[in-house]
C-alpha positions as CSV (number, residue, x, y, z in Angstrom):
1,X,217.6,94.0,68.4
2,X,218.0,94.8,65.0
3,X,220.2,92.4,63.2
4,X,222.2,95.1,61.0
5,X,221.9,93.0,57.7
6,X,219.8,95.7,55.1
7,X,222.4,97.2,53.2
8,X,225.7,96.7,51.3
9,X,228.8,98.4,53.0
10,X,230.8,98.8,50.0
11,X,231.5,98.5,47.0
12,X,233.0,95.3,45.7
13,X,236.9,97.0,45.0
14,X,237.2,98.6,48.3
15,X,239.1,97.4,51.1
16,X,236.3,96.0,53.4
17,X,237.0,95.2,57.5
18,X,235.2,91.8,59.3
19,X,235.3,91.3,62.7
20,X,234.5,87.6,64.0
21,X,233.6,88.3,67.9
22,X,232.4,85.4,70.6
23,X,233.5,84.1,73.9
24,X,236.0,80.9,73.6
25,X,234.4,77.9,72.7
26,X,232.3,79.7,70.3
27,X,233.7,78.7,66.5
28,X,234.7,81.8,64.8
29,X,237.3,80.8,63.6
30,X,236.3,77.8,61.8
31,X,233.5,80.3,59.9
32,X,236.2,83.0,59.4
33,X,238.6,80.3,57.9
34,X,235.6,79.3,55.6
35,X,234.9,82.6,54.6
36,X,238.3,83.3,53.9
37,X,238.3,80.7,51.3
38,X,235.0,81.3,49.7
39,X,236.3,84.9,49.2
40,X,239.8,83.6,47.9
41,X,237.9,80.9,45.5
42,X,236.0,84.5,44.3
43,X,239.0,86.6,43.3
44,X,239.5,88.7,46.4
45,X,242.6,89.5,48.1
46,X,242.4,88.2,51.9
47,X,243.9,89.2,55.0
48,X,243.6,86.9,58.1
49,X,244.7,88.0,60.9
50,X,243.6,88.2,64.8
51,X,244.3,89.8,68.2
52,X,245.5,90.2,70.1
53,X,248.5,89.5,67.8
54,X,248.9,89.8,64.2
55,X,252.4,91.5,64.2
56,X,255.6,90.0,65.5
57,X,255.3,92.9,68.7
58,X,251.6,92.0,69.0
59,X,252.2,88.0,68.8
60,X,254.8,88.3,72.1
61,X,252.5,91.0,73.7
62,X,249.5,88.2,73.7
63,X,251.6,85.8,74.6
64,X,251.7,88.1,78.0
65,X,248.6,88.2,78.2
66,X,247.0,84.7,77.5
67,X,249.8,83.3,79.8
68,X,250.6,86.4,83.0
69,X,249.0,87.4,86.3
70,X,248.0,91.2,86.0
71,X,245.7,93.3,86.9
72,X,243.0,94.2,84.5
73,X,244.2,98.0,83.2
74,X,247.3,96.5,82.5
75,X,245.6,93.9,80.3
76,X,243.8,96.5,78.3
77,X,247.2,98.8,78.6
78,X,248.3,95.5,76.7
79,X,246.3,95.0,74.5
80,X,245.3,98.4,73.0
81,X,249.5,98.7,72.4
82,X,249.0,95.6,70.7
83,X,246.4,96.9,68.6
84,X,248.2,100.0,67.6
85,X,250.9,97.9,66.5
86,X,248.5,95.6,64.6
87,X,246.3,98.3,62.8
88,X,249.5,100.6,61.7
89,X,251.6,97.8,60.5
90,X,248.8,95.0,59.1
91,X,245.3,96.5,59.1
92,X,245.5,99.7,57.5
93,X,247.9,99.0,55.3
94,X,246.1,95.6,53.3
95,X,242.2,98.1,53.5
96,X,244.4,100.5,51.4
97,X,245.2,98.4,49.1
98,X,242.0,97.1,49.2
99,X,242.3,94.1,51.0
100,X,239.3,92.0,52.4
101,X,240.4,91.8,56.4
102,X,238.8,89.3,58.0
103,X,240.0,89.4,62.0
104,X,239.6,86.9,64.8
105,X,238.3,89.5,67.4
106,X,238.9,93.6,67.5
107,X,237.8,96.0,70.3
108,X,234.0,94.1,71.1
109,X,236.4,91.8,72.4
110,X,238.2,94.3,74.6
111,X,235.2,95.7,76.2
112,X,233.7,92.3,76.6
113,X,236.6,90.5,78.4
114,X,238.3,93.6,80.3
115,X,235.2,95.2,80.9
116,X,232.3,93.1,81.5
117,X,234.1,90.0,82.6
118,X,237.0,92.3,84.5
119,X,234.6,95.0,85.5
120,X,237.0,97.3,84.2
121,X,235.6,100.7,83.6
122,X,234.5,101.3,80.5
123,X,234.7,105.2,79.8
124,X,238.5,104.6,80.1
125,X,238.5,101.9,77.4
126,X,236.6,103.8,75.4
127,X,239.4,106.8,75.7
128,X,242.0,104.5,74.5
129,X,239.9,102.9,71.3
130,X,240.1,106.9,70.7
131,X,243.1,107.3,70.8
132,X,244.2,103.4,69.3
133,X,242.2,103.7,66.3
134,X,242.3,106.9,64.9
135,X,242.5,106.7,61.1
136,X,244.8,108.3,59.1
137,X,241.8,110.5,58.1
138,X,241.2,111.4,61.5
139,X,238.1,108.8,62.0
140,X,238.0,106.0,64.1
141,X,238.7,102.5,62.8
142,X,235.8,100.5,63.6
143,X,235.1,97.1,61.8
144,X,232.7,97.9,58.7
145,X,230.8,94.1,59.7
146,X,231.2,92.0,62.8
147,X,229.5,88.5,62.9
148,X,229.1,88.1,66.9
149,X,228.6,84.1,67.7
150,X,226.5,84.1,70.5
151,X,227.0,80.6,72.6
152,X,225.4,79.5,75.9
153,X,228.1,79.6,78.2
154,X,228.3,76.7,79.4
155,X,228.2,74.6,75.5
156,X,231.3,76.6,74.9
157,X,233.3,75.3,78.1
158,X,231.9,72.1,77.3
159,X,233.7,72.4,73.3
160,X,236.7,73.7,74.8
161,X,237.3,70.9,77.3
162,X,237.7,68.9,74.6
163,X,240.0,70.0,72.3
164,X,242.9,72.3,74.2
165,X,244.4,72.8,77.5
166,X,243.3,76.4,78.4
167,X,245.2,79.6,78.7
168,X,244.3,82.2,81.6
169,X,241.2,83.3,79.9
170,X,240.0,80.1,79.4
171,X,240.3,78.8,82.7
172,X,238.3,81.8,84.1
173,X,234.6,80.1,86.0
174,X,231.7,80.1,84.0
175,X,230.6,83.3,85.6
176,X,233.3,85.6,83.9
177,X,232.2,84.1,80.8
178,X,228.6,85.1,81.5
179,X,229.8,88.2,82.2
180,X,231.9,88.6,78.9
181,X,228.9,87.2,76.8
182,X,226.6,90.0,78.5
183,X,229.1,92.5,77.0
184,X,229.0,91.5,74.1
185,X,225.2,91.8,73.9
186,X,225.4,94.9,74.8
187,X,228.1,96.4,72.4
188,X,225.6,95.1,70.0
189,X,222.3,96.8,71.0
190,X,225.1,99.4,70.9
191,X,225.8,99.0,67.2
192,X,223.4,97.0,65.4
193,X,224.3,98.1,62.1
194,X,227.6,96.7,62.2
195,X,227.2,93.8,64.6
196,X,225.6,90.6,63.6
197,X,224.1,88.2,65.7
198,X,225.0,84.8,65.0
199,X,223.1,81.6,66.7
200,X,226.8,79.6,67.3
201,X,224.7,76.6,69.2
202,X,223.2,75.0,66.1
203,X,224.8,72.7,63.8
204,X,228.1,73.8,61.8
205,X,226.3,74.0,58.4
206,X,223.2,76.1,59.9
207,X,226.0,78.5,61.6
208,X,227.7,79.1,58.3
209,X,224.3,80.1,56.6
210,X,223.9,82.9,58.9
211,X,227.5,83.9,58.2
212,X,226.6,83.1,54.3
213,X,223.4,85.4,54.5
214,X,224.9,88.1,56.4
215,X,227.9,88.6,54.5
216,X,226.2,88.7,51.5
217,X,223.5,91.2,52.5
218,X,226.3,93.6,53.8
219,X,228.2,93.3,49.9
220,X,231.3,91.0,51.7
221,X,230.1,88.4,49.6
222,X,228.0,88.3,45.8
């Protein structure tokens, strides 16, 4: 599988759009947070954000679902809305202005979680990322890089057990997570110019060179 890494995406002034994917337990976030600052510490203008969530509508919708019983098409009926809200009122608006975005999760997520680990179908997620991320040039929004931390299952219950009490996801057996891991490789044999493979079980500093070297082959970083 190629790793997606040959060429620079943009140029440095243009907005640019990261996606940090990975089942839980995996440490995006702690690598997004980093790069963040590197980026900050370099002149850029950042947006964090994540889903679901990232708006004030899409903070109380994933509060639904990290925390309610449903089904799984009302999950992804939740989370896409989320989305909407997030890319109209946050996303779009900080890559026109040329904004680095970095994002904990986008729609790899969605088809990992809802479709691999739910077994939802997948033809009718892909229908609604058509009709969710439409551009306002009529393209669809993907992520222009997404660093994918790939984690042995079970080493990412074991980080989790230790540091939280989980929410619904969370608490799911380690076969959903299997599952949702499987997804994920395939969205990236799917995509592997913009997907990344990350190896999330070695040490922290290791992990971050792989973020380091892939960010700057792709232009996100000099």
């Amino acid at each position: 599988m190629s790793d997606g890494i040959d060429s620079p995406i943009h140029p440095c002034g243009l907005g640019l759009f990261v996606s940090f994917e990975g089942i839980d337990g995996a440490g995006k976030s702690t690598h997004l947070a980093t790069l963040a600052e590197r980026l900050r510490a370099q002149g850029r203008r950042v947006t964090v954000t994540r889903e679901p969530g990232g708006t004030p509508l899409a903070e109380t919708l994933r509060g639904s679902l990290l925390h309610s019983a449903m089904d799984a098409l009302t999950e992804a009926l939740l989370v896409f809305a989320a989305r909407r809200d997030h890319l109209r009122h946050v996303i779009e608006p900080a890559l026109a202005a040329g904004d680095v975005v970095l994002c904990d999760r986008f729609t790899d997520a969605t088809f990992a979680y809802q479709g691999y680990g739910r077994g939802f179908d997948l033809s009718v997620l892909s229908t609604l990322e058509g009709w969710v991320q439409r551009t306002p040039q009529g393209g669809l929004r993907q992520p222009d890089l997404t660093l994918w931390f790939d984690v042995p299952p079970a080493l990412a219950a074991a980080r989790l057990s230790a540091t939280r009490a989980p929410d619904k996801f969370e608490a799911e057996p380690l076969a959903f997570f299997e599952r949702v891991a499987a997804g994920y490789a395939a969205r990236a044999a799917q995509a592997p110019d913009r997907i990344v493979r990350i190896d999330a079980s070695l040490p922290l500093p290791a992990v971050w060179a792989q973020v380091e070297q892939a960010a700057r082959a792709r232009g996100v970083l000099p």
